[in-house]
N, CA, C and O of each residue as an XYZ file, in Angstrom:
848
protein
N      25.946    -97.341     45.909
C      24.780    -96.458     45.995
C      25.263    -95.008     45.983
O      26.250    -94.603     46.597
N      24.187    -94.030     44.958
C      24.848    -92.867     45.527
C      24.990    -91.915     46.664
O      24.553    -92.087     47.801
N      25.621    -90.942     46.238
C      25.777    -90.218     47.886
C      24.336    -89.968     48.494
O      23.325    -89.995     47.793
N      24.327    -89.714     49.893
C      22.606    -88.690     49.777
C      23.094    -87.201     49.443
O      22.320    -86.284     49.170
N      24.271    -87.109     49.493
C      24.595    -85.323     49.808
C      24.801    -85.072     48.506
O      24.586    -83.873     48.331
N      25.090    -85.566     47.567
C      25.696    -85.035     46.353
C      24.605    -85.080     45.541
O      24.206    -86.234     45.379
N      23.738    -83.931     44.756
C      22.806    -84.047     44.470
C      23.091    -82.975     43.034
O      23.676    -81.908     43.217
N      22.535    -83.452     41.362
C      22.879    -82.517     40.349
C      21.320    -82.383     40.057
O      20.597    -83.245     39.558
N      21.046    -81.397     40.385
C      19.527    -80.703     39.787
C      19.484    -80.392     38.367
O      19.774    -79.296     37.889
N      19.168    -81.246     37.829
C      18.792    -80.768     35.571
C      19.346    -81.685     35.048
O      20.376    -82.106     35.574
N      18.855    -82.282     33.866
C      19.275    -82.712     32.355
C      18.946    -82.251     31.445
O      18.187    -81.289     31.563
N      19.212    -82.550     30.530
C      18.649    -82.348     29.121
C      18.683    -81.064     28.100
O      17.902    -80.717     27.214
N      20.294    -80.327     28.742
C      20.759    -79.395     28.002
C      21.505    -79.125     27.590
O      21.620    -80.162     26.936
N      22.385    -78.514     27.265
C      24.007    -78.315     26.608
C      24.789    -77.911     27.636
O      25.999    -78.137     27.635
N      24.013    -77.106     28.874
C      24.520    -77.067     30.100
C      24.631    -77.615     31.339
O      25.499    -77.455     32.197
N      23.411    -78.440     31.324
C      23.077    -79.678     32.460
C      24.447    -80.801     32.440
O      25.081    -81.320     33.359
N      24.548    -80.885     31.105
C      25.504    -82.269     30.627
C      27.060    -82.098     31.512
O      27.746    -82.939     32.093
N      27.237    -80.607     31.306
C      28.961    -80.685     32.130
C      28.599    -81.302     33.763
O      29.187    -82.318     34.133
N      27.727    -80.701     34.570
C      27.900    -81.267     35.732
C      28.011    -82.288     36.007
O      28.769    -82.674     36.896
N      26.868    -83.423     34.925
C      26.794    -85.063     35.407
C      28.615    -85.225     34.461
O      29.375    -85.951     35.100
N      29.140    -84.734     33.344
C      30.469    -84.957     32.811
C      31.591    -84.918     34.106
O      32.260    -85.870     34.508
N      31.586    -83.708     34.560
C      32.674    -83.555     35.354
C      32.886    -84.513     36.467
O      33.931    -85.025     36.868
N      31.186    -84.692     37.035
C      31.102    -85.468     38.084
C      31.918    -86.977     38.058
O      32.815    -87.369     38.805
N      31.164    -87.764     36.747
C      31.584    -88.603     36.219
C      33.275    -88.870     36.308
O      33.878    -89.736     36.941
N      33.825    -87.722     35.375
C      34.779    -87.769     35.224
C      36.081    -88.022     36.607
O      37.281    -88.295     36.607
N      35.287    -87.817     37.419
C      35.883    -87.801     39.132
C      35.520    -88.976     39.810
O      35.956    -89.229     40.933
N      34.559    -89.892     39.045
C      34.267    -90.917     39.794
C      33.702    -90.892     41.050
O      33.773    -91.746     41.934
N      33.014    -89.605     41.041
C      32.095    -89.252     42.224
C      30.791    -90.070     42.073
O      30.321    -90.505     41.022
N      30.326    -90.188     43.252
C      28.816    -90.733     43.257
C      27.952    -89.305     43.599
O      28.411    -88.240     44.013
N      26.323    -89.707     43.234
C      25.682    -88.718     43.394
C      24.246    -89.302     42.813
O      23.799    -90.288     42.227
N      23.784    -87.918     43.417
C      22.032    -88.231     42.374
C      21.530    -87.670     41.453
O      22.234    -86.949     40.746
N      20.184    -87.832     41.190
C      19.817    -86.470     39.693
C      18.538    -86.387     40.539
O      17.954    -87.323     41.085
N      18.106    -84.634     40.540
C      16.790    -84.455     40.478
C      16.592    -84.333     39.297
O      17.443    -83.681     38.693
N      15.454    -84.876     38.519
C      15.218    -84.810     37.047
C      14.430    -83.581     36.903
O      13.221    -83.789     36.807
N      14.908    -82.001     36.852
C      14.455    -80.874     36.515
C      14.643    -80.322     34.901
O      15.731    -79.930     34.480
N      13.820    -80.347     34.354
C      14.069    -79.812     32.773
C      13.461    -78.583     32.901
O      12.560    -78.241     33.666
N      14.282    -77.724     31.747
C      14.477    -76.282     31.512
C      12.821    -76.299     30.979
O      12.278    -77.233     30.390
N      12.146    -74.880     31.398
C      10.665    -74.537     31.182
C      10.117    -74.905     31.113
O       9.332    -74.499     30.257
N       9.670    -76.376     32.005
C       8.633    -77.133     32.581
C       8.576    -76.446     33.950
O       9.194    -75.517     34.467
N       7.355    -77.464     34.424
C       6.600    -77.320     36.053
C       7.872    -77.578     36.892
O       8.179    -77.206     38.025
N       8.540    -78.367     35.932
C       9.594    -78.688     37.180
C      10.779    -77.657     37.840
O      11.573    -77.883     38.753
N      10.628    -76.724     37.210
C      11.470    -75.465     37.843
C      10.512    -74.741     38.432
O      11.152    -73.706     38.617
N       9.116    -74.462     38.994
C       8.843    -73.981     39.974
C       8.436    -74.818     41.239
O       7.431    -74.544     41.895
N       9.170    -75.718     41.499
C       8.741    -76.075     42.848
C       8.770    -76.272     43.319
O       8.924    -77.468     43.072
N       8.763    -76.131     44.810
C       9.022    -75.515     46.092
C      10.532    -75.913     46.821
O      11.259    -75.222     47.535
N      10.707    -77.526     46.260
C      11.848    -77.755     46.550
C      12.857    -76.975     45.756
O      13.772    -76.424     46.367
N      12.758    -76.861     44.234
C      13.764    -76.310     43.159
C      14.051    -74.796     43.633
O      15.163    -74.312     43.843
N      12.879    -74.197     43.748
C      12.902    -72.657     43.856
C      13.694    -72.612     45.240
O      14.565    -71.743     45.226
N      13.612    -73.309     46.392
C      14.204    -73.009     47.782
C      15.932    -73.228     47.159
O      16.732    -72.361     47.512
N      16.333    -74.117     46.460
C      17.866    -74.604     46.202
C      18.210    -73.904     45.229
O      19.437    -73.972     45.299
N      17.893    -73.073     44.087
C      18.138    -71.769     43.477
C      16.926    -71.045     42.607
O      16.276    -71.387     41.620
N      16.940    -70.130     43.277
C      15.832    -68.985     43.200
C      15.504    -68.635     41.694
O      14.409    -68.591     41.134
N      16.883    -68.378     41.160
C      16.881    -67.890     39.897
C      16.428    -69.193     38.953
O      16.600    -69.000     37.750
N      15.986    -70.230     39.250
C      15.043    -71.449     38.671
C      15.733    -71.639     36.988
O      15.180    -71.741     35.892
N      17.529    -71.625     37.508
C      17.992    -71.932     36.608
C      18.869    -73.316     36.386
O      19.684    -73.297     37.309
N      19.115    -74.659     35.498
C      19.856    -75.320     35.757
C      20.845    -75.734     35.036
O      20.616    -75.872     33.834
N      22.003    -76.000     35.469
C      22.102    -76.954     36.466
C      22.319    -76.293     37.914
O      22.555    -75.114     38.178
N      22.182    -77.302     38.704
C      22.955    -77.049     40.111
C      23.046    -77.562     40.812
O      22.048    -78.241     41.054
N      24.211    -77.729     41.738
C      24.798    -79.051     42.122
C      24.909    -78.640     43.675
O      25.507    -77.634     44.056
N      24.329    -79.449     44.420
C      24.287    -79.761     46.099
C      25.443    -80.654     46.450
O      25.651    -81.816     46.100
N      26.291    -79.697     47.370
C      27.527    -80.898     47.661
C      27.785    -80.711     49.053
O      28.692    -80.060     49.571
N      26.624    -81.541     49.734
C      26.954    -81.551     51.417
C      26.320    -79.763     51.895
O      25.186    -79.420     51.562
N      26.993    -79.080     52.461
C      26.671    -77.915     52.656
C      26.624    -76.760     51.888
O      26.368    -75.588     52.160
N      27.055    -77.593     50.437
C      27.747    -76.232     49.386
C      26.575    -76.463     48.101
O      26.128    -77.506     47.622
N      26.300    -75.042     47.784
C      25.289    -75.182     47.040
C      25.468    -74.555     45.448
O      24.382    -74.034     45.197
N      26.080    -74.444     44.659
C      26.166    -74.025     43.710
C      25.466    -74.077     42.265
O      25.174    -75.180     41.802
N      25.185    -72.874     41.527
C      25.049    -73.076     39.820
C      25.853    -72.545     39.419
O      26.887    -72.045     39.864
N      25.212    -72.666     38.139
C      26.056    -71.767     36.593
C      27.599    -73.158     36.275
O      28.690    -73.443     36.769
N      26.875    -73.521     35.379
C      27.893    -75.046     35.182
C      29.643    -74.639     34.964
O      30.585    -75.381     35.242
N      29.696    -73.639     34.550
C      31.375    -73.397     34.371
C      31.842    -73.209     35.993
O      32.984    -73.564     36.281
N      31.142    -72.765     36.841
C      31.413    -72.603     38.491
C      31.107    -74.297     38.994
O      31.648    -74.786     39.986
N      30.154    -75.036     38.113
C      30.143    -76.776     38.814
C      31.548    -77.138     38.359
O      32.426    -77.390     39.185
N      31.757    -77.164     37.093
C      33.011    -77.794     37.020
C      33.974    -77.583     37.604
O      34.783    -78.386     38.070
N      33.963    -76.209     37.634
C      35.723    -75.330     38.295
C      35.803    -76.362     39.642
O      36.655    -77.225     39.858
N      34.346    -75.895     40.680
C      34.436    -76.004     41.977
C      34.482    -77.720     41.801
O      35.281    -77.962     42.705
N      34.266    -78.556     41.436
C      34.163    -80.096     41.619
C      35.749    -80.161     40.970
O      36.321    -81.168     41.388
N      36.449    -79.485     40.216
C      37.741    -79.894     39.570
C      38.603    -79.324     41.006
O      39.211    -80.183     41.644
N      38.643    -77.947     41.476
C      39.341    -77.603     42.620
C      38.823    -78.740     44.060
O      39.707    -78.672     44.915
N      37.975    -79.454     44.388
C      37.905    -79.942     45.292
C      37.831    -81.417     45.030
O      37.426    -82.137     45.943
N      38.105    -81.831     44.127
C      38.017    -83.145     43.735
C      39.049    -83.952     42.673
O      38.964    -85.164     42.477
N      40.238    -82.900     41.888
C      40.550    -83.494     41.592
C      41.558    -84.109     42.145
O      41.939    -83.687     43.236
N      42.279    -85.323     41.494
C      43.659    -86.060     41.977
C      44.547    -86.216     40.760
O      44.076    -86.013     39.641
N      45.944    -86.603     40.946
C      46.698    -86.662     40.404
C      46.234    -87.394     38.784
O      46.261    -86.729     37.749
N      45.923    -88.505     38.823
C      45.171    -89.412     37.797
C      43.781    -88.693     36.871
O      43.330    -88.932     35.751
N      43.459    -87.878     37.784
C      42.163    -87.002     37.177
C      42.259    -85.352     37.367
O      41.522    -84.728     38.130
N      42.755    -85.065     36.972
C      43.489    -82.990     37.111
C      42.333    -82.658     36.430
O      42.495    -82.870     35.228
N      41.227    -82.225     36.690
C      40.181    -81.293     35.678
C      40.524    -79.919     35.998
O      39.791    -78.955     35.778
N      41.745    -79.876     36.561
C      41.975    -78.087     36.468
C      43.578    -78.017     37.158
O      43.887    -78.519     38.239
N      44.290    -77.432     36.442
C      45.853    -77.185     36.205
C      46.444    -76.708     37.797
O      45.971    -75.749     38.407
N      47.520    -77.545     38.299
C      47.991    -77.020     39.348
C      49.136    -75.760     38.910
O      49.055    -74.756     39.617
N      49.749    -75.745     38.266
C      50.293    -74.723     37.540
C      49.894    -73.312     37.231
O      48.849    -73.236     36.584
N      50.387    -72.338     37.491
C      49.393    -71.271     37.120
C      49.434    -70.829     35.694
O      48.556    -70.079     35.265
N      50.299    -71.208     35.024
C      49.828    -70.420     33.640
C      49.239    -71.313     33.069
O      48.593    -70.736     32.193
N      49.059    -72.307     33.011
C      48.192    -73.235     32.227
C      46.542    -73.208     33.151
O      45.407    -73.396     32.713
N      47.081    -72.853     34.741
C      45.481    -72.595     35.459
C      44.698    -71.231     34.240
O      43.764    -71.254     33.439
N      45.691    -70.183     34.687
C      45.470    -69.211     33.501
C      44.828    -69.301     32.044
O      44.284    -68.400     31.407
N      44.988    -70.317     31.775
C      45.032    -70.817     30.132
C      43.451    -71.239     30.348
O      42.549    -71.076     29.526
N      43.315    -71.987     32.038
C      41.801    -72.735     32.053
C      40.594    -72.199     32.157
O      39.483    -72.690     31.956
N      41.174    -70.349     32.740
C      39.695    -69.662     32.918
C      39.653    -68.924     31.905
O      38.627    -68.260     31.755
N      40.629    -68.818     31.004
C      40.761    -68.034     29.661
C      40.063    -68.781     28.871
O      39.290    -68.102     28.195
N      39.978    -70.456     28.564
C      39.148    -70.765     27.628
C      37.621    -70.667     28.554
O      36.542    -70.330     28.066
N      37.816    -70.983     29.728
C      36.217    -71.246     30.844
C      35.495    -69.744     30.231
O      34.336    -69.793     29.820
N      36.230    -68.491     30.207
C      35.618    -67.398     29.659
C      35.286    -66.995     28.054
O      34.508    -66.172     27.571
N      35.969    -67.688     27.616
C      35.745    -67.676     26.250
C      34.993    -68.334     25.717
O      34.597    -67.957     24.614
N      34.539    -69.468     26.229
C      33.622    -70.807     26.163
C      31.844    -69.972     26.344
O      30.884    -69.797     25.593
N      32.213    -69.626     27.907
C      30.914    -69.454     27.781
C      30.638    -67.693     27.461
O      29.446    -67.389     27.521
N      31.276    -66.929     27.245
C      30.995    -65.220     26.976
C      30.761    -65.758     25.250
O      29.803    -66.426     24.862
N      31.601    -65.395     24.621
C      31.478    -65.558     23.268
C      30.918    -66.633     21.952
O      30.717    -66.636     20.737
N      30.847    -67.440     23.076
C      30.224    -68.866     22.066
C      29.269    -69.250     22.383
O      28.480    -69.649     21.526
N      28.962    -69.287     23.661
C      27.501    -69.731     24.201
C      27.029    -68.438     24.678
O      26.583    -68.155     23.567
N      26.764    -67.489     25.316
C      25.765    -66.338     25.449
C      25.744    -65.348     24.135
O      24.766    -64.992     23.479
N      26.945    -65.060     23.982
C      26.697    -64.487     22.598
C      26.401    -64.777     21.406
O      25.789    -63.932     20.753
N      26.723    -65.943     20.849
C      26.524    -66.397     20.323
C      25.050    -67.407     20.195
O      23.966    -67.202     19.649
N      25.611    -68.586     20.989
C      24.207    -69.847     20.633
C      23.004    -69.654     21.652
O      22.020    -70.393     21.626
N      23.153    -68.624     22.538
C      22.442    -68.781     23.197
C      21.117    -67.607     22.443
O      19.905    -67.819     22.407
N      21.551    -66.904     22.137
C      20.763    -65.893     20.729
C      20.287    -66.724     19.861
O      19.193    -66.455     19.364
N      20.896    -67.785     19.515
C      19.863    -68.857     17.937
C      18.916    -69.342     18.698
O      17.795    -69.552     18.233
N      19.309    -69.660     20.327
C      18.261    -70.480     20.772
C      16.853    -70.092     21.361
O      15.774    -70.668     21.500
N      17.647    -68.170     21.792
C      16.497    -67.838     22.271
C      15.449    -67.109     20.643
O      14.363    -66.538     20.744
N      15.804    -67.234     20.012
C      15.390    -65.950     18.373
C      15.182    -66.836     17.198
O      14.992    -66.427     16.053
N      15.246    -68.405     17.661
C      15.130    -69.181     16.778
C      14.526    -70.671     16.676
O      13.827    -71.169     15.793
N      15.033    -71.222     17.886
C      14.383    -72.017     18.800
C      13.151    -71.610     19.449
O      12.103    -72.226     19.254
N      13.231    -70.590     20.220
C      12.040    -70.179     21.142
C      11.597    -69.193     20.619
O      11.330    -68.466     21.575
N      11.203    -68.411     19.262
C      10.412    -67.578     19.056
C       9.216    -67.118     19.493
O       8.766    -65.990     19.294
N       8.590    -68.208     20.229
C       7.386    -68.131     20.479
C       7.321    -67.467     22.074
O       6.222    -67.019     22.399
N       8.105    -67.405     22.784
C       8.568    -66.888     23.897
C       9.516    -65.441     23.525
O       8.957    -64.436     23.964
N      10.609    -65.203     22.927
C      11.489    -64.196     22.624
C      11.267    -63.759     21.417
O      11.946    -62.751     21.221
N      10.499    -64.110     20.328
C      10.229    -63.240     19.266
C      11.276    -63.536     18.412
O      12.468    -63.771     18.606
N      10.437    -63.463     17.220
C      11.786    -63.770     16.174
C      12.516    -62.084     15.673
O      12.087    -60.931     15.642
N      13.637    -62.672     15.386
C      14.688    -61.813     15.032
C      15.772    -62.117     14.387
O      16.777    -62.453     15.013
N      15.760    -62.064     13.302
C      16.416    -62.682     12.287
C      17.674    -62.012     11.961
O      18.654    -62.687     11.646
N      17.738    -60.341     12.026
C      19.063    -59.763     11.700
C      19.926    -60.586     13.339
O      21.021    -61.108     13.134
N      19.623    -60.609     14.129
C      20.429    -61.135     15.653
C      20.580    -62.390     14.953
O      21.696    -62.755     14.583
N      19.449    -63.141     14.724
C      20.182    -64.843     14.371
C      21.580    -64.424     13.781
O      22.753    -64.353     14.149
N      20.776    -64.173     12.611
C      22.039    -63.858     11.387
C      23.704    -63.386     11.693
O      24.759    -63.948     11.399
N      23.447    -62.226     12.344
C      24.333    -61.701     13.383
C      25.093    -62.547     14.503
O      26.267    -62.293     14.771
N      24.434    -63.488     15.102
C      24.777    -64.507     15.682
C      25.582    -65.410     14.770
O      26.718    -65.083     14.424
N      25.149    -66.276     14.468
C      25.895    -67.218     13.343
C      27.290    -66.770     12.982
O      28.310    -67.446     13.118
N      27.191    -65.355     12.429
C      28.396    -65.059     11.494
C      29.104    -64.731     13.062
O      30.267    -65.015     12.775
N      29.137    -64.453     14.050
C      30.161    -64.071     15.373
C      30.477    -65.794     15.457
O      31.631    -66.222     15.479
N      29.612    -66.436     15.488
C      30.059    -68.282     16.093
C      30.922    -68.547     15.124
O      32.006    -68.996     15.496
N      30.777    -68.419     14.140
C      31.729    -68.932     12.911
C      33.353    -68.196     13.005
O      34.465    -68.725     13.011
N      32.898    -66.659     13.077
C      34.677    -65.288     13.459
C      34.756    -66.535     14.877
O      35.296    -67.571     14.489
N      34.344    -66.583     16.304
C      34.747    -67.105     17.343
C      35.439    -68.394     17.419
O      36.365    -68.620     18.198
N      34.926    -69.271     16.536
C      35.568    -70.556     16.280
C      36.637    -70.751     15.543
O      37.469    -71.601     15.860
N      36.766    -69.946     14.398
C      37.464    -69.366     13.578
C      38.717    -69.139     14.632
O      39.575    -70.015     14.743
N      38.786    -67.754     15.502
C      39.563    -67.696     16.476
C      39.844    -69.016     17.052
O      40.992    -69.358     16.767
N      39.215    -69.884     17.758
C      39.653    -70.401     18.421
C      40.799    -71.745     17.609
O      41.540    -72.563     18.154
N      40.580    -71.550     16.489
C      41.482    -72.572     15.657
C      42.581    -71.907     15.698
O      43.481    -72.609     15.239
N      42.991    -70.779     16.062
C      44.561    -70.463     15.783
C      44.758    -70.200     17.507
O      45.773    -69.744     18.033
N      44.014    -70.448     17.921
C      44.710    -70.874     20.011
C      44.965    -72.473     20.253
O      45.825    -72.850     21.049
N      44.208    -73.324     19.558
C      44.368    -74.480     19.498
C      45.506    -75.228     19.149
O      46.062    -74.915     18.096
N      45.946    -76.111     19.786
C      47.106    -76.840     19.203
C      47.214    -78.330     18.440
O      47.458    -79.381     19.033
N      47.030    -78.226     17.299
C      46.402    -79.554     16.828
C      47.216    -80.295     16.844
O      46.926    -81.067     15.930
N      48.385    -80.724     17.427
C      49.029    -81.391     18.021
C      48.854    -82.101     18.853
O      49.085    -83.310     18.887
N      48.324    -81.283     19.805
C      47.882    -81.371     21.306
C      46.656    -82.518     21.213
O      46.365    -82.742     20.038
N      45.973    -83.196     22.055
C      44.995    -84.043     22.061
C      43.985    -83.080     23.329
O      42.921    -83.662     23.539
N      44.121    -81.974     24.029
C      42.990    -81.684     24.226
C      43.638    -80.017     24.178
O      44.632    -79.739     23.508
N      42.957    -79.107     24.925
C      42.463    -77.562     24.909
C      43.985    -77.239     25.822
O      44.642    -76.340     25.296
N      44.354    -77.591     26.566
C      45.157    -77.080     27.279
C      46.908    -78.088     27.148
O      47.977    -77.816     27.693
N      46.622    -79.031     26.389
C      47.457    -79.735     25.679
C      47.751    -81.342     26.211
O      47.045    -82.163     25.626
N      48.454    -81.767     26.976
C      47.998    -83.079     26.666
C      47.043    -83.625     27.795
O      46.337    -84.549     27.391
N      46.874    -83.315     28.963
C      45.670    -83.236     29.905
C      44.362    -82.666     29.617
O      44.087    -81.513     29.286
N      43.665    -83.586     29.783
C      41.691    -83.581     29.999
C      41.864    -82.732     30.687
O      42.947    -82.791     31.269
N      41.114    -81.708     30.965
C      40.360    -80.761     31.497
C      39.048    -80.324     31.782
O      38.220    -80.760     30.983
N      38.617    -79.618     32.650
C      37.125    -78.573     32.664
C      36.855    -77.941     31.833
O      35.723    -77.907     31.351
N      38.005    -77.144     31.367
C      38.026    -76.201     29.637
C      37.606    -77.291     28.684
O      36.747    -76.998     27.852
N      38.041    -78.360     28.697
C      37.289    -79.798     27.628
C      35.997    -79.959     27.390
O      35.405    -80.148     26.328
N      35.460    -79.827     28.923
C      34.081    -80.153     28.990
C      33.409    -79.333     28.853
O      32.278    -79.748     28.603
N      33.540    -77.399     28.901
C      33.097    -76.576     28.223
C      33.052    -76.698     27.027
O      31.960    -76.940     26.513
N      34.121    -76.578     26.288
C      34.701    -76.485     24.952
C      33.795    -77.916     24.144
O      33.404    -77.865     22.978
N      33.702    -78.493     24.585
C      33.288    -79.944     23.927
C      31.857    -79.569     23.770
O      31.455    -79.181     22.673
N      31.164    -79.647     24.666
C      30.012    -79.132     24.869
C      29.193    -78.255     23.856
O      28.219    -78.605     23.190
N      29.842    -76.979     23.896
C      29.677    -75.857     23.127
C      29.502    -76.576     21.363
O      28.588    -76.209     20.624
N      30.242    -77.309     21.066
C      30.870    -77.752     19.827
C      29.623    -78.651     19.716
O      28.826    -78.360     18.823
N      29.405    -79.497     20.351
C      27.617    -80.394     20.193
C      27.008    -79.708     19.784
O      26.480    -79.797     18.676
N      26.847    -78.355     20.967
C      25.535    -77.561     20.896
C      25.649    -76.983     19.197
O      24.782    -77.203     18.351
N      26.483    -76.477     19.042
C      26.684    -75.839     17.579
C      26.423    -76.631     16.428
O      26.077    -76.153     15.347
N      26.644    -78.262     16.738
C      26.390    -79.188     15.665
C      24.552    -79.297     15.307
O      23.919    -79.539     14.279
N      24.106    -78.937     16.924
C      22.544    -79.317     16.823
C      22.144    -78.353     16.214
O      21.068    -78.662     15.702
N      22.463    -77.160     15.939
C      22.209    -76.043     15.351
C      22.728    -76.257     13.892
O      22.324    -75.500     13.010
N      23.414    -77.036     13.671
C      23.139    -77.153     12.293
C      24.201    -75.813     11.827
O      23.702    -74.905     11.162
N      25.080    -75.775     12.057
C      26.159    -74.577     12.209
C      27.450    -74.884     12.050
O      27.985    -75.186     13.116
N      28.427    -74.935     10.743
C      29.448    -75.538     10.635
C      30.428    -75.510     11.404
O      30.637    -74.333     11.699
N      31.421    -76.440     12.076
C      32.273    -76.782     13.036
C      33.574    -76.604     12.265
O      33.740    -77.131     11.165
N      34.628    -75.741     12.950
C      35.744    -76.272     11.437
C      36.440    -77.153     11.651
O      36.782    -77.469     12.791
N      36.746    -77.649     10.767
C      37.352    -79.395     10.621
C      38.915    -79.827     11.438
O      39.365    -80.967     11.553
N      39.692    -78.232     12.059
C      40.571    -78.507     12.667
C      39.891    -79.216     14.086
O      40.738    -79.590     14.898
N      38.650    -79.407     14.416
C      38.314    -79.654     15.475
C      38.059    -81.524     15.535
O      38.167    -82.156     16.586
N      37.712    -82.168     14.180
C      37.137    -82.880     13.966
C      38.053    -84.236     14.700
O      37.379    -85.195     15.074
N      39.579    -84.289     14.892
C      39.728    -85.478     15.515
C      39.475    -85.555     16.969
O      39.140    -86.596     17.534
N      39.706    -84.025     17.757
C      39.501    -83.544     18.913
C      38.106    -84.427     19.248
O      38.010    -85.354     20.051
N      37.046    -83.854     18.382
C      35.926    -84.324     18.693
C      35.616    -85.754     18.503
O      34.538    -86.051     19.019
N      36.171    -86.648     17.973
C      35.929    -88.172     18.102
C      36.837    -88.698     19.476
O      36.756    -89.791     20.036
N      37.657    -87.627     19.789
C      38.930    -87.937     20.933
C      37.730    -87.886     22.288
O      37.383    -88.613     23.219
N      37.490    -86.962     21.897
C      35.904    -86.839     23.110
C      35.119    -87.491     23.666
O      34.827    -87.863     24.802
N      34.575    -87.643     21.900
C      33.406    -88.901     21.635
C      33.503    -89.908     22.329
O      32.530    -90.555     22.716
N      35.331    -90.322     22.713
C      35.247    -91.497     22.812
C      35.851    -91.932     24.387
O      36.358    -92.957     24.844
N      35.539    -90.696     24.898
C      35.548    -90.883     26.309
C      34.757    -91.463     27.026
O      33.761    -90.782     27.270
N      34.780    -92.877     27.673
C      33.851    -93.131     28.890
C      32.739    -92.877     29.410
O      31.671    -93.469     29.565
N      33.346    -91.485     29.754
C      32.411    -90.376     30.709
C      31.811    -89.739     30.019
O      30.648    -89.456     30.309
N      32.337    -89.344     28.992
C      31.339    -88.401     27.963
C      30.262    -89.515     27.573
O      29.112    -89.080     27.629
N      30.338    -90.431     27.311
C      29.408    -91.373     26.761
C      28.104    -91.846     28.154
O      26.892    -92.042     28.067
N      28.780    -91.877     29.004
C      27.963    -91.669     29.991
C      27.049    -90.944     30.584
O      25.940    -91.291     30.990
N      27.864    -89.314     30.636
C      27.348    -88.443     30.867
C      26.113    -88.148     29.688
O      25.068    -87.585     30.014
N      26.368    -88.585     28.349
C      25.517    -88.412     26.994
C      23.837    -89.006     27.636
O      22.700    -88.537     27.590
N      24.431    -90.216     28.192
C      22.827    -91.331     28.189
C      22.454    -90.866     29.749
O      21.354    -91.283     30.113
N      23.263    -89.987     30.837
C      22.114    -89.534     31.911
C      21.708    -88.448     31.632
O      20.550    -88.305     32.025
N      22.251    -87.285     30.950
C      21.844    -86.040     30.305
C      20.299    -86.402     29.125
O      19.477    -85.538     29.430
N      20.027    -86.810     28.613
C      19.471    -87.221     27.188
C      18.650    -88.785     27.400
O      18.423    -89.548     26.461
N      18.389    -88.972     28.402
C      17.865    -90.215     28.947
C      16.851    -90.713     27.603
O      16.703    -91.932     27.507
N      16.278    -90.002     26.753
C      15.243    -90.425     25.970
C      15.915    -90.556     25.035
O      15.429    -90.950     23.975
C-alpha cells in the first residue's frame, strides 16, 4: 500500500511525469492527487493551501513540501538515492555536470524554448498568437539541441555517461515534449531514446502520468 505521507500532486504533463519517474525510479511508494493543469482542480482549497502558486507538480514528503519538478527530482535523488539507484552523482564534477544539464534542460529547452510553442501555439486562446516568437522559438530548440549533440557522448548510454540519472529524466522528458510538437529531434539522440523507452519506470511512469 502506498505511503500516507508521500503524496505527488499532478499528471498529465511533460512536467508532472518526472516526479511519478523519479519516484518510481527509487522504488518509493506514494500517492497521486489527480490535479490537471487549468482545470477546477488547481483551485481548491486543498491544492491552493499545498502550493499557492497553483502550479504542478508537487510532491508532499512527510513534513517537506516541495515544487518545480527539477527541485522533485534533485531533492528525492539527494534523499533517496542508494548505491543500486544514484539519480544524482556522489562525485562532484559529474554532480557539476548534473545541475549543468538540470539548468540547461529546463532554462533553454523548456522555458525558452517549448514552453513559448505551448503558450503562442497551443494556448492561443489564453496567450495570443504570436507567430514571429513561435518561429523564433523553434529555430532556438533546434541551435539548443543542436548544442546539446556536441556535449553528449554517444558512446555513453545516458547524459552523464554510464549511470541513469535526474539529468535523464529531465533530458528525456524535454525530448517527448519536442516530439509532441512535432519538432525534429536529431538522430544522435535516437538510440538514447529507445534506451529510455525501454526503461521499466519510464514505462510506468508513461501509464500513471497519461492514464487515458
Amino acid at each position: 500500500m502506498a505511503s500516507p505521507e508521500r503524496v505527488v500532486w499532478g499528471i498529465g504533463t511533460g512536467r508532472t511525469i518526472r516526479a511519478h519517474w523519479a519516484l518510481i525510479e527509487l522504488d518509493l511508494e506514494y500517492r497521486i492527487e489527480v490535479v490537471r493543469t487549468r482545470t477546477p482542480d488547481m483551485d481548491t482549497p486543498e491544492f491552493v493551501a499545498t502550493n499557492p502558486r497553483r502550479k504542478i507538480p508537487v510532491l508532499v514528503d512527510g513534513d517537506v513540501c516541495i515544487a518545480e519538478s527539477s527541485a522533485i527530482v534533485t531533492y528525492l535523488a539527494e534523499r533517496y538515492s542508494a548505491p543500486e539507484s544514484p539519480l544524482i552523482p556522489a562525485d562532484i564534477g559529474k554532480r557539476a555536470k548534473y545541475f549543468e544539464w538540470l539548468s540547461f534542460v529546463c532554462m533553454e529547452l523548456d522555458a525558452t524554448s517549448l514552453y513559448v510553442l505551448r503558450r503562442h501555439d497551443d494556448l492561443t486562446h489564453i496567450y495570443g498568437e504570436a507567430p514571429q516568437a513561435v518561429h523564433a522559438a523553434q529555430e532556438y530548440l533546434q541551435r539548443m539541441l543542436g548544442a546539446a549533440t556536441e556535449i553528449f557522448d554517444p558512446n555513453a548510454p545516458y547524459v552523464l555517461g554510464d549511470t541513469f540519472s535526474g539529468a535523464d529524466i529531465l533530458f528525456a522528458t524535454v525530448l517527448d515534449w519536442t516530439e509532441r510538437y512535432n519538432q525534429p529531434i536529431p538522430k544522435a539522440f535516437d538510440e538514447y531514446r529507445v534506451r529510455i523507452q525501454n526503461r521499466p519506470a519510464y514505462q510506468r511512469a508513461m501509464a500513471i502520468n497519461y492514464p487515458s
